[in-house]
N, C-alpha and C positions, 0 to 999 in steps of 0.2 A: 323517588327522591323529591321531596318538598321542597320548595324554592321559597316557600314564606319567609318574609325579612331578609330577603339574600342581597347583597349589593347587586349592580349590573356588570360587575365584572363576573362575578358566581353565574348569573341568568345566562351570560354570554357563554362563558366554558361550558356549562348545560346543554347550550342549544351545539355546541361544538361535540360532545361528546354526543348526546340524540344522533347525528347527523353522523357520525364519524364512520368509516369505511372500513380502516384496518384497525388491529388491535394497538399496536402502536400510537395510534392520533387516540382512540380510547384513553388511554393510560395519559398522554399527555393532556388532555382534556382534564379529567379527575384529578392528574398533581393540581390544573391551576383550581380548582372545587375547591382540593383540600388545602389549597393555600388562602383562598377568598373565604373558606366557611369561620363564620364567629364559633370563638375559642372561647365558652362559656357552659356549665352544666346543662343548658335547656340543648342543647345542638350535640352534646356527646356523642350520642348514640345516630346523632346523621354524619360526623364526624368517623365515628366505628366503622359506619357501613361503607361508607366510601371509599378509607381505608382498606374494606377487609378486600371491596370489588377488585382495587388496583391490583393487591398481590395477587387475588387468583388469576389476573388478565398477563401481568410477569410471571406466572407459574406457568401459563399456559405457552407462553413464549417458549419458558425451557425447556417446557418438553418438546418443541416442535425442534427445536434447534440441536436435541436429544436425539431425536430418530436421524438425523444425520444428511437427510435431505437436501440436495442443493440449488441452491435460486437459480444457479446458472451451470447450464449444463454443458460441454465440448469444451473448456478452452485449454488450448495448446500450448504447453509452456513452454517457453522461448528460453535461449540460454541465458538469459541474463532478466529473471523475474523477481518485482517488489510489490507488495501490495501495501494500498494507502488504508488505512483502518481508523476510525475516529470515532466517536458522537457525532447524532445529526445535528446539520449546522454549525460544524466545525470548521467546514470550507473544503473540503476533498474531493466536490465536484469542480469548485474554481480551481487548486491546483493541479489537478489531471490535466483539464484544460491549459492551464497555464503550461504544463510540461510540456504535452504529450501532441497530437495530433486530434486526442479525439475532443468531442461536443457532445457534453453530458448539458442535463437538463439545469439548468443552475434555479437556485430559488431560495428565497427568504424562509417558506415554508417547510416543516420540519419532514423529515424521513424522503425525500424526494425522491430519491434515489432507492430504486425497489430491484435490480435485479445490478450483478459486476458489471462495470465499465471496464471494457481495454481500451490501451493506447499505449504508443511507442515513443520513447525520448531519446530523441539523436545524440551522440555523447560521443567523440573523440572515432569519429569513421564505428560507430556500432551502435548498436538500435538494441535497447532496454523496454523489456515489457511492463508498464507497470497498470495496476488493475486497484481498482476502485468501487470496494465491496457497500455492501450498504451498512448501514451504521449497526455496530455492535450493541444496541440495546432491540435490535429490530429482528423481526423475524424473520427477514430476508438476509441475517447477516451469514455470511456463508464457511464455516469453518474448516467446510473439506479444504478449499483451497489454503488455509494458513498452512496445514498439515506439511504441503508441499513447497511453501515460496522459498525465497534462498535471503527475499530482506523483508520486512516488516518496517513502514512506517506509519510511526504512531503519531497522529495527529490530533492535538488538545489545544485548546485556547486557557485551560485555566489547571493548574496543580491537581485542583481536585479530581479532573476527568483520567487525568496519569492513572492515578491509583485503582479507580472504577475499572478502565483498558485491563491493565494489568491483573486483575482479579478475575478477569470473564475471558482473558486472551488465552484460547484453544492450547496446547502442548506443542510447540515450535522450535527445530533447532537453526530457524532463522535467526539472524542479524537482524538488531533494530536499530531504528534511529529514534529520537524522539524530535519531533519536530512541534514546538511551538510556533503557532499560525497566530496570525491579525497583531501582528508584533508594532503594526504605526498603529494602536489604540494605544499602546502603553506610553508610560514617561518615562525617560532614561534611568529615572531612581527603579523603576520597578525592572526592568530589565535586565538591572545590574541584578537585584535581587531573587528574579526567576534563576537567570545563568549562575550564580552564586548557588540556591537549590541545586540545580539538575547536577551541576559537575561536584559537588559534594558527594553526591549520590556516582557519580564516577561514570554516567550514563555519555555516552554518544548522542548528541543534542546540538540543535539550531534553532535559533529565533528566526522566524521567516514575515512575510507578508506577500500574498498570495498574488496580490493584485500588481497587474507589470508596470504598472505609471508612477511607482512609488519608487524612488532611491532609494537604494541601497536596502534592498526588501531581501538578498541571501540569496534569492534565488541557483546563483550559477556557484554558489559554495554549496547550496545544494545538492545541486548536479553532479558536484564533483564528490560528496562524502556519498552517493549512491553509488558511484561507479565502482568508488575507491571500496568499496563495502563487499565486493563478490573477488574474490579468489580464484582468479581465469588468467589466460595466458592470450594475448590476441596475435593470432599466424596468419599470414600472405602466403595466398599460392600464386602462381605463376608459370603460363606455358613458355615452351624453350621458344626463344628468342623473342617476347614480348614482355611488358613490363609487369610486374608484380599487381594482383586485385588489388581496385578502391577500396574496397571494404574488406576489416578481415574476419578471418574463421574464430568465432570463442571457443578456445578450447581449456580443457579442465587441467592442471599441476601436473610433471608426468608423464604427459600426452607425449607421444612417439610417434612416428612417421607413418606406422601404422592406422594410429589412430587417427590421422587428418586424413587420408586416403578412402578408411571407410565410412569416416564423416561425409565424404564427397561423397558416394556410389559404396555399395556396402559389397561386400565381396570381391572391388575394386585393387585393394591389396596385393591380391593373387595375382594380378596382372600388372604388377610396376616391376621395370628391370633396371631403370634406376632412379636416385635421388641425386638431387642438387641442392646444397642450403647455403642459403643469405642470413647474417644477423648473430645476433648471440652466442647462437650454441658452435656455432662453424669456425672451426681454426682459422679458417680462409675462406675469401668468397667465392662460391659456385665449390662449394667440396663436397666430393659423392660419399654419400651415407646410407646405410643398410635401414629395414624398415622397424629397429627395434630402437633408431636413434634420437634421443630425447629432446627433445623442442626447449625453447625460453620465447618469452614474450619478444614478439614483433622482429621473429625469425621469417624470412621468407621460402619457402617451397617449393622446389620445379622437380614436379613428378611426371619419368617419360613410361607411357605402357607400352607394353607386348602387341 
């Protein structure tokens, strides 16, 4: 690639692309080439070629992302999992952090984030998994896991990124949210007019800002459209004569007496001779129920064994 008569921002992407490491920093090297290169007959044909490089360097993506391969291998899904999915430099390292507990690598620089981040967001006494894959234009983006999550949040700063997500986003019978990020760049005309967009489209959406020092950045309406987004019952057990657990059991719509017992110890069932229930489903409190008796949310449990 000639560099004759190229500005210094072409020499620069140049020497960024020479230098580059992964395919990704590749490819975004060459869009700024093909955006610095003069749009003129004599450059056509370095114009072509640059072009034809990019596709084959995205081609080479799909297929890797084709064989099925995961960037991250073990993680254990927890009852209550969302994965944050975006473009890089969307902010989905700053939000995880901001949620969660964990300390992803944050940076200006694009693709940072090369393999899933976990982290836990505390939410009404229950602890939500939520993971933070690497950017969907990347080879490290990992689709086994979408296969599996129960929410998808899709994270964009501009219209245009929605549509791209949604065009390359894996077969999901996830829940989404869409969540617009860096919402204090915008001016209240344009906010009206994103929000205006999205709910036309009828989509489950929030304007956010990542960053916690800012008012009124969404955050904890966040929190709560995540929660509210999974389809779980939350039950308390409780040994005889002390108080009901801090924290309770997520159980699935349904779920029976049965089913919290061999949540505890798996085979455990077999050994209960009786139940006690607090909460919803109980005519009355402390009333003994066989193990086929159906639970309701923030019912309490006192199972005595054999």
């Amino acid at each position: 690639m000639s560099s004759t008569n190229q500005s210094p921002e072409y020499k620069k992407a140049q020497g960024r692309f020479l230098e580059a490491k992964t395919i990704e920093e590749k490819i975004d090297a060459l869009e700024e080439m093909i955006r610095e290169c003069p749009k003129h007959k004599s450059s056509e044909k370095m114009l072509a070629n640059l072009t034809t490089r990019r596709k084959k360097l995205e081609q080479d993506i799909k297929k890797k992302k084709k064989s099925g391969k995961s960037s991250f291998k073990g993680i254990k899904k927890e009852d209550m999992q969302a994965l944050i999915i975006g473009k890089t430099n969307s902010g989905k390292s700053m939000l995880l952090k901001t949620l969660t507990n964990a300390t992803p690598l944050i940076s200006n620089n694009k693709f940072t984030t090369k393999t899933s981040i976990i982290g836990m967001m505390p939410y009404l006494d229950t602890q939500i998994q939520l993971i933070e894959i690497p950017a969907i234009e990347s080879e490290g983006f990992d689709k086994s896991l979408v296969h599996t999550a129960d929410l998808v949040l899709i994270l964009i700063t501009n219209l245009e990124d929605l549509k791209y997500i949604q065009e390359n986003l894996p077969s999901t019978n996830a829940k989404r949210i869409i969540v617009f990020n860096k919402s204090d760049l915008l001016s209240e005309q344009e906010k009206r007019k994103i929000s205006a967009t999205l709910q036309s489209k009828k989509y489950n959406y929030i304007l956010i800002s990542s960053i916690q020092e800012i008012e009124d950045n969404n955050l904890e309406e966040l929190k709560k459209k995540i929660f509210d987004s999974f389809n779980i019952l939350k039950v308390y057990t409780k040994e005889p004569g002390k108080e009901k657990s801090k924290k309770p059991m997520i159980m699935k719509p349904k779920s029976t007496v049965r089913d919290i017992a061999e949540k505890i110890l798996k085979g455990l069932s077999k050994n209960v001779k009786e139940t006690k229930i607090w909460g919803p489903s109980s005519k009355f409190g402390g009333q003994k129920v066989g193990l086929n008796h159906q639970l309701r949310n923030l019912d309490v449990v006192e199972l005595k064994t054999k």
